[in-house]
C-alpha positions, 0 to 999 in steps of 0.5 A: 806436601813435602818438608824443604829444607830451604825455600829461597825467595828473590830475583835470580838474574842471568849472568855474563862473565868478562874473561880473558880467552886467547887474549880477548876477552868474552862473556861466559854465561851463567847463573845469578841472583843471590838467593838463587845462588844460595839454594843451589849451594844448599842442593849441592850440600844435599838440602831438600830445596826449593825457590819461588819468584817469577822468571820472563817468557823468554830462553833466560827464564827456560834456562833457569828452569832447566838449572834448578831441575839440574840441581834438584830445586823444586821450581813447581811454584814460580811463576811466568806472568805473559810478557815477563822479562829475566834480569841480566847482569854483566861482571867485570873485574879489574885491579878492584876486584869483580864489578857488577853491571845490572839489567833489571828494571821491570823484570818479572821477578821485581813485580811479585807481591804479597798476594803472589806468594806460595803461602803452604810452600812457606810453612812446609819449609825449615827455612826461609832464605831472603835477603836485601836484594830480594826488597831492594827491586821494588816497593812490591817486592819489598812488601812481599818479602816482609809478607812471607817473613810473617807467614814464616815466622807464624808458621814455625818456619826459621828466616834466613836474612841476608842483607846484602846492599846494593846502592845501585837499588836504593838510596842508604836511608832507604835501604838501612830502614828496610833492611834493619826491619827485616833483620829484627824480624828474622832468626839468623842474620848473614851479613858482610862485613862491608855492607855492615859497616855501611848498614849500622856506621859500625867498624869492629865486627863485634858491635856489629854482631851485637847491635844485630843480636839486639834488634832480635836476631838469635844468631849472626855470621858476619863473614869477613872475607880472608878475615874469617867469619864472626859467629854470635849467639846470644852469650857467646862469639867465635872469629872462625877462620877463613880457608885461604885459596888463590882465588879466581873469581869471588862473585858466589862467595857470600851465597854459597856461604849463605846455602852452605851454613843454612844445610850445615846448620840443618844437618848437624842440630843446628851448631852454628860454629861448626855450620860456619866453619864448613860454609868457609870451606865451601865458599873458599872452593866457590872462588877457584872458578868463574861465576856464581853457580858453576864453581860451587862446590858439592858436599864431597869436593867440600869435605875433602877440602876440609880433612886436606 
């Protein structure tokens, strides 16, 4: 079996995106769901890359097949269980920023267990991407994830934990329990700075960064937005500054974040401050357009960026 870079393991979602057209306003569609999103910026980054979960057997779950072999994303293992449904989601945006409406419940991909998991895939990646929303779906898809991150870690396989809060999910008790268990079990930690706070009842960033260093996570990128992203490593803490843009639409952000630092991080021995400097620009460039896929960028357009 061949070596992937990243393996990303959650629920991608199909997306509708409210945007004003001859003064009206229509849903565009798209791409979604988290891991999803960060695999595809990690192919786009020129990361060998794959994703497993399950889609329904419907036009949503054929158009994201037909996304990932775009994009070069090995989907051989994901499965498509007779009678399953995709997952929609809606976004909205107002003074507040973008806002999310979710279609979800029961869909094919919050119904993949531990026995479902494409063990061999796991161990033959470099990296394992999950995150918060990849266990709040469901109790199952919880104890998948804490499955495939044992296997990885048994298997010399790093794990990539995004925390990613979604109360729309779970209650707070619930979701900071699971997610801290997964965060101490994990190798490099991406939270935001939002979901932090709420996550730990931490304000500055640095105690953030340190309490995560102490549960056992070797390396944390706490990104912040236009603040920048705070970089830490056991002895050692860098404020990386944000690539300012006039931005469009901030849903891919964080994801393309997530896939941009994991290939940067691959690819230039594993230099943290630099992988976080590159995944700012590549996120600073996914804000210029609408939607999570379609705006983010290539490695080329991201290194331009970078030399001005």
């Amino acid at each position: 079996m061949k070596t992937i870079d990243v393996l990303g393991f959650g629920e991608p979602l199909m997306e509708l995106n409210a945007v004003t057209r001859g003064g009206e306003a229509v849903f565009l569609p798209g791409f979604g769901g988290d891991t999803s999103n960060a695999v595809i910026a990690a192919a786009r980054q020129g990361a060998a890359t794959a994703f497993f979960t399950a889609l329904g057997e419907d036009a949503f779950g054929r158009d994201f097949q037909a996304l990932w072999d775009r994009e070069g994303v090995d989907r051989s293992r994901v499965l498509m269980p007779e009678g399953g449904r995709t997952g929609i989601y809606f976004i909205t945006h107002g003074p507040d920023g973008h806002e999310f409406t979710y279609l979800r419940a029961g869909s094919a991909a919050s119904l993949v267990g531990p026995a479902d998991l494409p063990r061999d895939l796991i161990a033959a990646s470099r990296v394992l991407h999950v995150s918060g929303i990849s266990q709040g779906i469901s109790s199952v898809a919880a104890d998948a994830v804490f499955e495939a991150v044992a296997h990885a870690r048994a298997s010399g396989t790093v794990v990539s934990y995004d925390t990613n809060l979604r109360l729309r999910l779970w209650p707070l008790e619930r979701a900071r329990a699971i997610i801290h268990a997964a965060v101490a079990q994990s190798d490099v930690c991406l939270p935001g700075l939002d979901d932090a706070r709420r996550l730990t009842g931490l304000d500055r960033a640095e105690d953030v960064c340190d309490l995560y260093l102490g549960m056992g996570c070797g390396l944390v990128a706490l990104t912040m937005g236009k603040d920048g992203t705070m970089v830490a490593v056991p002895g050692e803490r860098r404020l990386i500054p944000a690539r300012p843009v006039e931005a469009v639409d901030a849903t891919g952000a964080g994801d393309t974040f997530d896939g941009a630092f994991l290939a940067e991080w691959l690819r230039n021995g594993r230099d943290p401050f630099a992988a976080a400097a590159y995944a700012n620009a590549a996120a600073a460039l996914s804000t210029l357009g609408y939607g999570a896929v379609a705006p983010i960028p290539k490695r080329e357009a991201v290194e331009a960026f970078i030399r001005g």
